[in-house]
VOKENU-516070 format. One line per field, with one value per residue: x, y, z of N, C-alpha, C in turn; residue number from 1; residue in one letter. Coordinates in steps of 0.2 Angstrom, whole numbers, plus 5000, padded with zeros to 4 digits. Each point is the difference from the previous one (the first is absolute). Layout:
BEGIN
n_x [X, ...]
n_y [Y, ...]
n_z [Z, ...]
ca_x [X, ...]
ca_y [Y, ...]
ca_z [Z, ...]
c_x [X, ...]
c_y [Y, ...]
c_z [Z, ...]
num [NUM, ...]
residu [A, ...]
***
This chain:
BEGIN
n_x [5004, 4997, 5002, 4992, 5005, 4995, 5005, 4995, 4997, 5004, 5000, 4998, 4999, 5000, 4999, 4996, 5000, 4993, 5001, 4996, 5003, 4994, 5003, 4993, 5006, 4997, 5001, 5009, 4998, 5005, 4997, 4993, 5005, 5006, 4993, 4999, 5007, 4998, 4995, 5002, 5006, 4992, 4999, 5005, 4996, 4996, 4996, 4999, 5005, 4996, 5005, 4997, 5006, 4994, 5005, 4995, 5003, 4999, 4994, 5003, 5005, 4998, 4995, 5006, 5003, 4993, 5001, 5006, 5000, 4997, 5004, 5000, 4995, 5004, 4997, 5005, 4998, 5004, 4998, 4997, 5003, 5008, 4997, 4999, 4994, 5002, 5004, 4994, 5000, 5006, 5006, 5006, 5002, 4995, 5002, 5005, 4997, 4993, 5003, 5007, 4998, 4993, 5003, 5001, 4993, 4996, 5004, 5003, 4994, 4999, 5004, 5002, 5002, 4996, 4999, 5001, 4997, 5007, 5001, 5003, 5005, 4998, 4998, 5001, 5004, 4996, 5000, 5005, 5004, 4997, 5003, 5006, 4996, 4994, 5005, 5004, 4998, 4998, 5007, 5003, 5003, 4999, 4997, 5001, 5002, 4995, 5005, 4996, 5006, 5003, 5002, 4999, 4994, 5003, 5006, 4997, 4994, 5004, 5001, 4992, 5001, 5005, 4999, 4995, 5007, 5001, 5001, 4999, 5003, 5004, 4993, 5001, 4993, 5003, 4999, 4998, 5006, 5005, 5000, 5005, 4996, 5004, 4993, 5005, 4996, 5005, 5003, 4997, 5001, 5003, 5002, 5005, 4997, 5000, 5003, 4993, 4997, 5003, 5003, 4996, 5005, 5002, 5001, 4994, 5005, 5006]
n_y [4994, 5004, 5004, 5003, 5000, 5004, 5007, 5004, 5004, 5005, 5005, 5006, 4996, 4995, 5004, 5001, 4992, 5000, 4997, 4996, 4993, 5002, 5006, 5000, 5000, 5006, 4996, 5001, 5002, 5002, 4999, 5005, 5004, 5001, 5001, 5003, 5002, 4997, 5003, 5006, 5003, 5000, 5002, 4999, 5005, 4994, 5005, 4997, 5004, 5006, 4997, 5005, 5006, 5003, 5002, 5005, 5002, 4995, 4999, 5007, 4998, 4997, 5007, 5005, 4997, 5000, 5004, 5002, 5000, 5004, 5005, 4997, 5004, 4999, 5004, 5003, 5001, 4994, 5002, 5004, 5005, 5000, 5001, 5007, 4998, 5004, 4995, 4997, 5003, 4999, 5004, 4997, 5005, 5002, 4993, 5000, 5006, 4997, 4995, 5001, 5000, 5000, 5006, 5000, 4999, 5003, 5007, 5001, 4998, 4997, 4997, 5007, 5003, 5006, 5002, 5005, 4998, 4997, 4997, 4996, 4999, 4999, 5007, 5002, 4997, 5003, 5007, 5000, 4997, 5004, 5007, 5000, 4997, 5005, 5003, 4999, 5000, 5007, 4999, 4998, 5007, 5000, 5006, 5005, 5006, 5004, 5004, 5001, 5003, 5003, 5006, 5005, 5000, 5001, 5004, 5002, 4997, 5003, 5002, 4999, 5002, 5006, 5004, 4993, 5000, 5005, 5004, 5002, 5002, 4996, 4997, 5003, 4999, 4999, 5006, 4998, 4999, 4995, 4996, 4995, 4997, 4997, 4997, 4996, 4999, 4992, 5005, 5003, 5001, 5004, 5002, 5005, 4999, 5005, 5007, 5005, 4998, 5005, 4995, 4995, 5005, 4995, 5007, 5001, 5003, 4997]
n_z [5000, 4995, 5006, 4999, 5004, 5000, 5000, 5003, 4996, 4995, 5007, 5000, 5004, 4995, 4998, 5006, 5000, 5000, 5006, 4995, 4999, 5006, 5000, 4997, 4998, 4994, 4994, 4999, 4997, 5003, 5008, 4997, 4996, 5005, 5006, 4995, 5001, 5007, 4999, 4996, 5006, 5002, 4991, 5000, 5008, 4996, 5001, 5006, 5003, 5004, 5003, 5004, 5001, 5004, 5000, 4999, 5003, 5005, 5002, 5000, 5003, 5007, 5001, 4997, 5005, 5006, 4996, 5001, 5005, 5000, 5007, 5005, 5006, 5005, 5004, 5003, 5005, 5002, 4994, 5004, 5001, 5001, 5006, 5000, 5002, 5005, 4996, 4998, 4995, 5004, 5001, 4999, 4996, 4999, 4996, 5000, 4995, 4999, 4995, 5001, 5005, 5000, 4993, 5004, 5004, 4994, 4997, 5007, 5003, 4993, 5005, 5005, 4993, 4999, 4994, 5002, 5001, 4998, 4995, 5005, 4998, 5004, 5000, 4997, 5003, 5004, 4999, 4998, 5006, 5002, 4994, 5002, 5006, 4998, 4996, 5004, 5007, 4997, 4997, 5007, 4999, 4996, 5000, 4994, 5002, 4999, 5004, 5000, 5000, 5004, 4998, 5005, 4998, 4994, 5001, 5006, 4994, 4998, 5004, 4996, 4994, 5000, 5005, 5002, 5001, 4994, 5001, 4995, 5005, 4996, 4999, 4996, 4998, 4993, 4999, 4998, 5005, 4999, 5006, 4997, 5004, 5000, 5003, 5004, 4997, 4998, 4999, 4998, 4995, 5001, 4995, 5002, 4996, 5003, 5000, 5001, 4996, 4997, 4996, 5002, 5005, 4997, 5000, 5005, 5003, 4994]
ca_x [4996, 5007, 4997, 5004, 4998, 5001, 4998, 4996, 5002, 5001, 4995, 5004, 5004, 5006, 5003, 5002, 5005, 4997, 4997, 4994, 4998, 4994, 4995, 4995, 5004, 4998, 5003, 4998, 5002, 5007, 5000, 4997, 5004, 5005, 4996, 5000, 5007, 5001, 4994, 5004, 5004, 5000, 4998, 5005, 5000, 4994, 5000, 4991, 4995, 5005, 5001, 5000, 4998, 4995, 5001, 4998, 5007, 5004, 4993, 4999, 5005, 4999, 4995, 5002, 5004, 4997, 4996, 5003, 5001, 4991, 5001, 4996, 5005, 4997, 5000, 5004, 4999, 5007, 5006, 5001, 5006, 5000, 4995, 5007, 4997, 5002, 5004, 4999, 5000, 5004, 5005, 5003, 5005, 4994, 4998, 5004, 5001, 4993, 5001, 5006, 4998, 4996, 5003, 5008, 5001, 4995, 5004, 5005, 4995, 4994, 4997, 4998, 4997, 4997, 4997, 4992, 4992, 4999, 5002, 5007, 5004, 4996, 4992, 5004, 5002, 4993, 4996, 5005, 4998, 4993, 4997, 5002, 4997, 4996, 4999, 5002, 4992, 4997, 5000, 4999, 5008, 5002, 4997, 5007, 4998, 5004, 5000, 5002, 4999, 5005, 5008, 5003, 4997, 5001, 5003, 4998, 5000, 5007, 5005, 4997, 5000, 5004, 5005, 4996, 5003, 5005, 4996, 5005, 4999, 5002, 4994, 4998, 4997, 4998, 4993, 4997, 5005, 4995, 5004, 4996, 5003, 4996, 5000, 5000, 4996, 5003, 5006, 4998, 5010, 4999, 5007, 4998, 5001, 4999, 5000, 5001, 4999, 4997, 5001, 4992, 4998, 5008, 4997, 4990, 4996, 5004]
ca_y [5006, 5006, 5007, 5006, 5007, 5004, 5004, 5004, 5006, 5008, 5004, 5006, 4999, 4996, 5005, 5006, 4995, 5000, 4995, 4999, 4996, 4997, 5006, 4997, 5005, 4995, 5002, 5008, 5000, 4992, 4995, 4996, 4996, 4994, 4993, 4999, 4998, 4996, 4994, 4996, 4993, 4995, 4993, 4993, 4997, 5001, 4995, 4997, 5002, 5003, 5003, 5007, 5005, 5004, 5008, 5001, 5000, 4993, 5000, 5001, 4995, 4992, 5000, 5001, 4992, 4997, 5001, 4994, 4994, 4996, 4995, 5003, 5002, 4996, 5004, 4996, 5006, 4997, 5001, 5006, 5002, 4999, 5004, 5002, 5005, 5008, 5002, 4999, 5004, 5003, 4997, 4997, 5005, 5004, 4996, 5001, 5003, 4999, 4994, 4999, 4995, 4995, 4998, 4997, 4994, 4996, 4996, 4994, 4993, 5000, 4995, 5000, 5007, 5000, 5008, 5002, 4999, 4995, 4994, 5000, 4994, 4994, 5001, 5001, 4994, 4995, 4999, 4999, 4993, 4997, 4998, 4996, 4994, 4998, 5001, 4991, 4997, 5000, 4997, 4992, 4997, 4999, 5003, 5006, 5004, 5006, 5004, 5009, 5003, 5006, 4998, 4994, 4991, 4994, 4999, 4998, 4995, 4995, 4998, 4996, 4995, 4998, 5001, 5002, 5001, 5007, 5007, 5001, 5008, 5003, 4997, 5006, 5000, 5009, 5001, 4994, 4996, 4994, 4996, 4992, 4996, 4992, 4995, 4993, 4999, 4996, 5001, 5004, 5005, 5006, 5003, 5008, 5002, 5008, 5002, 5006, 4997, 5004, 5000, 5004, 5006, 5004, 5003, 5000, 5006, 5008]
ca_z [5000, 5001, 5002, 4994, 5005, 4997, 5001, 4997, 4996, 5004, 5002, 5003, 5007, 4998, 4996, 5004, 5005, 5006, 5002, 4999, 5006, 4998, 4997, 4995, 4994, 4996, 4996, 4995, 4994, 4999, 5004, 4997, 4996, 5006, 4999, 4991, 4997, 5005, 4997, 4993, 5001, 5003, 4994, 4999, 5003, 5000, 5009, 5002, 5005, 5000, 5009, 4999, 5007, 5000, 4999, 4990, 4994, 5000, 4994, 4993, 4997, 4999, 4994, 4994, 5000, 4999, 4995, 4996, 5003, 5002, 5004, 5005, 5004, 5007, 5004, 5005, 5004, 5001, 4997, 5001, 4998, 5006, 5004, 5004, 5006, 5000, 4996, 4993, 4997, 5003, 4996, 5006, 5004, 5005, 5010, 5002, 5004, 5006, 5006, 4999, 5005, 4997, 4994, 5003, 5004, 4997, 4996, 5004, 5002, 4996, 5002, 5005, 5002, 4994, 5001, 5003, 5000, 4994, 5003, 5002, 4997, 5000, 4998, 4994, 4996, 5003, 4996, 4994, 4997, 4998, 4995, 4995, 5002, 4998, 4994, 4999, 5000, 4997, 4995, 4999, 5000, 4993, 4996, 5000, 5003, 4999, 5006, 5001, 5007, 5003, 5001, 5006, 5003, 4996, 5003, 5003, 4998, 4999, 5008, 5002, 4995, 5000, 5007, 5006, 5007, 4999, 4994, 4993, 4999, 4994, 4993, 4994, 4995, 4998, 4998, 4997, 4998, 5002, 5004, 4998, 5003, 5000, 5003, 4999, 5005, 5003, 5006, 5004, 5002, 4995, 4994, 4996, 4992, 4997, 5004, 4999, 4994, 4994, 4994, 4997, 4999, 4996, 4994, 4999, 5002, 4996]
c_x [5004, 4994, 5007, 4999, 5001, 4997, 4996, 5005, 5000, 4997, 5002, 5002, 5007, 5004, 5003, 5005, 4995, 4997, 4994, 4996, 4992, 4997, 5001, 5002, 4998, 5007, 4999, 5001, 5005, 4998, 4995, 5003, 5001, 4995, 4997, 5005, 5001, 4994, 5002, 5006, 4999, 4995, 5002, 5000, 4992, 4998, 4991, 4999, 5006, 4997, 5000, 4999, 4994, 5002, 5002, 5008, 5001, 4992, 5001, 5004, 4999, 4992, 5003, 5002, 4994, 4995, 5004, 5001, 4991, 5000, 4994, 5006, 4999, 5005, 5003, 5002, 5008, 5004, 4999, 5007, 5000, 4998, 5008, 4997, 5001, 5005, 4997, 4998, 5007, 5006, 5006, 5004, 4994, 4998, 5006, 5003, 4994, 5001, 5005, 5002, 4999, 5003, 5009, 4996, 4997, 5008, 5004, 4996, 4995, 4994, 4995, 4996, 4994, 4999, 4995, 4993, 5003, 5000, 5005, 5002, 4998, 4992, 5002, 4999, 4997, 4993, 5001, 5000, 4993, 4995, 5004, 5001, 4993, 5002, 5003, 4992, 4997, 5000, 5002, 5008, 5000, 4996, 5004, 4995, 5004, 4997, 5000, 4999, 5006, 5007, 5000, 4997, 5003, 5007, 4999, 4997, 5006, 5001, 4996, 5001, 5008, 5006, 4995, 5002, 5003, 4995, 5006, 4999, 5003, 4996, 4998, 4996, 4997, 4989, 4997, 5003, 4996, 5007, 4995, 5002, 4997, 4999, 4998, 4993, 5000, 5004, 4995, 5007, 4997, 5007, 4997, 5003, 5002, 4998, 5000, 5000, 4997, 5001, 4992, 4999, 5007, 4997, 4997, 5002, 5004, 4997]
c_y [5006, 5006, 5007, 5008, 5006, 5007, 5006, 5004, 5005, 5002, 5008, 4999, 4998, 5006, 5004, 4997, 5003, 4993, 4998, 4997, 4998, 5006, 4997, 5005, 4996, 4999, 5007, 4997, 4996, 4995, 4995, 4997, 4994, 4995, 4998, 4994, 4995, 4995, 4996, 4995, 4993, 4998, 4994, 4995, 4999, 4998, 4999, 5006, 5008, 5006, 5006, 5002, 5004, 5008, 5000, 5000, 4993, 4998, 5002, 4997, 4994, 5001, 4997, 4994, 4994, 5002, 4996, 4992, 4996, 4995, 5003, 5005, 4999, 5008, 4997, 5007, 4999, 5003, 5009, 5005, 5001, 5006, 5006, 5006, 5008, 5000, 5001, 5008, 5005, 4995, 4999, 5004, 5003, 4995, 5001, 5006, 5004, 4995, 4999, 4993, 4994, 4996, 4996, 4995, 4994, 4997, 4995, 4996, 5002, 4994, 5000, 5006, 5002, 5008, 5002, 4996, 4995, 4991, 4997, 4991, 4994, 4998, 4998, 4991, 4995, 4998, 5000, 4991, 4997, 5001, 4995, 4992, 5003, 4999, 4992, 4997, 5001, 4999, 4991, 5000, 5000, 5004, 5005, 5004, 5008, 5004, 5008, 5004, 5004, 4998, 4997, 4994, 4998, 4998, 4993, 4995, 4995, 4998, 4995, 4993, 4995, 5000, 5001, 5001, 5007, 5005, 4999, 5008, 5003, 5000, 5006, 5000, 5006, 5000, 4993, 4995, 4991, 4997, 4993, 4995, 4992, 4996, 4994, 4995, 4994, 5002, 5008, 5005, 5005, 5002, 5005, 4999, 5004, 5004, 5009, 5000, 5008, 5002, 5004, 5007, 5004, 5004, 5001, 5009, 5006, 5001]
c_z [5000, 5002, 4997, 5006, 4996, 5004, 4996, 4995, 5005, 5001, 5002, 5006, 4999, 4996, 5005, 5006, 5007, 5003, 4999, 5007, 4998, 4996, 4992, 4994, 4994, 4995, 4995, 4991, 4996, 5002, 4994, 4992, 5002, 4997, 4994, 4999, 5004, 4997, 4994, 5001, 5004, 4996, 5002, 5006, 5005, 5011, 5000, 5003, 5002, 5007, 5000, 5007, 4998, 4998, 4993, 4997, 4998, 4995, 4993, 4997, 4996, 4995, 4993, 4998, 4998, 4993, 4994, 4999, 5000, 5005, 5007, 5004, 5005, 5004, 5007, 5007, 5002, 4995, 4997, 5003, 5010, 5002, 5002, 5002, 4998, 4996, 4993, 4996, 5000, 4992, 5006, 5002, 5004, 5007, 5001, 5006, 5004, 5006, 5003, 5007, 4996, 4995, 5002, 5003, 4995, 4994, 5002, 5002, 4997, 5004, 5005, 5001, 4995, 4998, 5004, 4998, 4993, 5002, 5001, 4994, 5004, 4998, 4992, 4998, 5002, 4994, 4993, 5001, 5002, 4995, 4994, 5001, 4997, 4992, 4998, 4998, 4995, 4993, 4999, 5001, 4992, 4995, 5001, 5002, 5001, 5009, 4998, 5005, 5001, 5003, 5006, 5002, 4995, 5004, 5006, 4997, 4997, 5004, 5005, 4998, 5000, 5005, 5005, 5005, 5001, 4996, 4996, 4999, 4993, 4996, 4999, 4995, 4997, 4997, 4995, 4997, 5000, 5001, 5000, 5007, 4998, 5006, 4998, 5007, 5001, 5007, 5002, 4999, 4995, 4996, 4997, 4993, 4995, 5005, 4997, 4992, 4997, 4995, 4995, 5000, 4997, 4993, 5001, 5001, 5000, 4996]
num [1, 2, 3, 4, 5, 6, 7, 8, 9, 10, 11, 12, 13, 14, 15, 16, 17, 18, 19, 20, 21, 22, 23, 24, 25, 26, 27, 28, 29, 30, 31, 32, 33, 34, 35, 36, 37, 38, 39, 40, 41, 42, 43, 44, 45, 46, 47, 48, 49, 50, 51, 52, 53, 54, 55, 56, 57, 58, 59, 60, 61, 62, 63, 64, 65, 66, 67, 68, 69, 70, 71, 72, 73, 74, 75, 76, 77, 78, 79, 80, 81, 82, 83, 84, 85, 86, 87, 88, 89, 90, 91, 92, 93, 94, 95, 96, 97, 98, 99, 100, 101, 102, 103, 104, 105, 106, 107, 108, 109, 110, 111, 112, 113, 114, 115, 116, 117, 118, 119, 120, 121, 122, 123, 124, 125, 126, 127, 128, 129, 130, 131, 132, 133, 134, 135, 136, 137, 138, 139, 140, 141, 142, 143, 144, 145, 146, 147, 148, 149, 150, 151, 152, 153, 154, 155, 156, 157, 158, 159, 160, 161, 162, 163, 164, 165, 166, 167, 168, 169, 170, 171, 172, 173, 174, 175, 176, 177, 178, 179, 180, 181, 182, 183, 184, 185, 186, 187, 188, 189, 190, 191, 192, 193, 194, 195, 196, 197, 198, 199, 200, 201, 202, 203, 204, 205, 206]
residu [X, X, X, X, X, X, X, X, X, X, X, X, X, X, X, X, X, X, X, X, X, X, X, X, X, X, X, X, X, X, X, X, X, X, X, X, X, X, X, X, X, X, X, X, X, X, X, X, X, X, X, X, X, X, X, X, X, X, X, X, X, X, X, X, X, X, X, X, X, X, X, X, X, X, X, X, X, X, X, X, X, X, X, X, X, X, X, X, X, X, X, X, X, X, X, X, X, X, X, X, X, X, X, X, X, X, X, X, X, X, X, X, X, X, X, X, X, X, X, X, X, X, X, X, X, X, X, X, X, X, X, X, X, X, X, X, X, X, X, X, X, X, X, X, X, X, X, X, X, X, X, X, X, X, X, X, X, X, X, X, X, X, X, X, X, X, X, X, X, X, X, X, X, X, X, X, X, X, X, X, X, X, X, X, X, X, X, X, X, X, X, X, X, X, X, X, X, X, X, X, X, X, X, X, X, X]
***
């Protein structure tokens, strides 16, 4: 079974490097390109079914995707964008310099700590491996399947997938990139295949 992680298209937050988090940012203009160009490179790779976070950027995506595709969309409230409280709308040198405390104890114990009113690295991957025990489920283990959803849970979805014991604080996935992982539902194991995959948006927007 191969799962296709894929994050939403641009949005003016994403331009301006402000923390989204849950605020419900639609996509702008590119972002809706992005998910054109993202739907057309994922011709070649037909799925059943296609996992979606509830905040219209990550929908209008996997919409554009699922038009191609004529595939269903299954809405998943787990794979919405990590929660960062008082920080969201702000860019990071401004939490930095509103939260300066906070921002040092949250960067050094991501574990322990969490932003104001967000949610802390263990909430995170609770509900990260729990939806990715339902998307097993729900396709049998062996139907392909496309994830749409945000930078940081996707993050956090690898590291479920693939380092359940460490966060992989290095996993970068750019705007509508797609990251392939395959599981083996003999062994239950999961192999990252590709990784940050956007070739399909080379050229769309000179």
């Amino acid at each position: 079974m191969k799962i296709y992680l894929i994050r939403h298209g641009q949005t003016d937050w994403n331009l301006q490097g402000r923390i989204q988090g849950s605020h419900d940012i639609p996509l702008n203009e590119t972002g809706l390109k992005q998910a054109e160009c993202l739907a057309q490179g994922m011709k070649n790779h037909p799925v059943k079914k296609i996992f979606c976070s509830t905040l219209k950027r990550a929908l209008a995506t996997a919409e554009v995707l699922g038009t191609i595709q004529n595939t269903q969309i299954i809405e998943k409230q787990q794979l919405i964008e990590v929660e960062f409280g008082e920080w969201e709308g702000l860019t990071w040198d401004e939490i930095q310099k509103t939260y300066p405390k906070e921002y040092r104890h949250w960067s050094l114990r991501p574990a322990e700590s969490a932003p104001p009113g967000g949610e802390s690295q263990s909430e995170i991957l609770n509900r990260c491996r729990q939806v990715v025990k339902e998307i097993i489920s729900e396709t049998g283990g062996r139907e392909d399947a496309a994830v749409v959803s945000h930078g940081a849970t996707l993050a956090y979805l690898l590291t479920c997938m693939l380092k359940p014991n460490s966060l992989e604080e290095s996993i970068i996935v750019e705007n509508a990139s797609i990251t392939t992982v395959n599981y083996q539902p003999l062994t239950e194991d999961f192999m990252l295949l590709d990784r940050n995959d956007t070739a399909h948006l080379t050229g769309s927007f000179s």
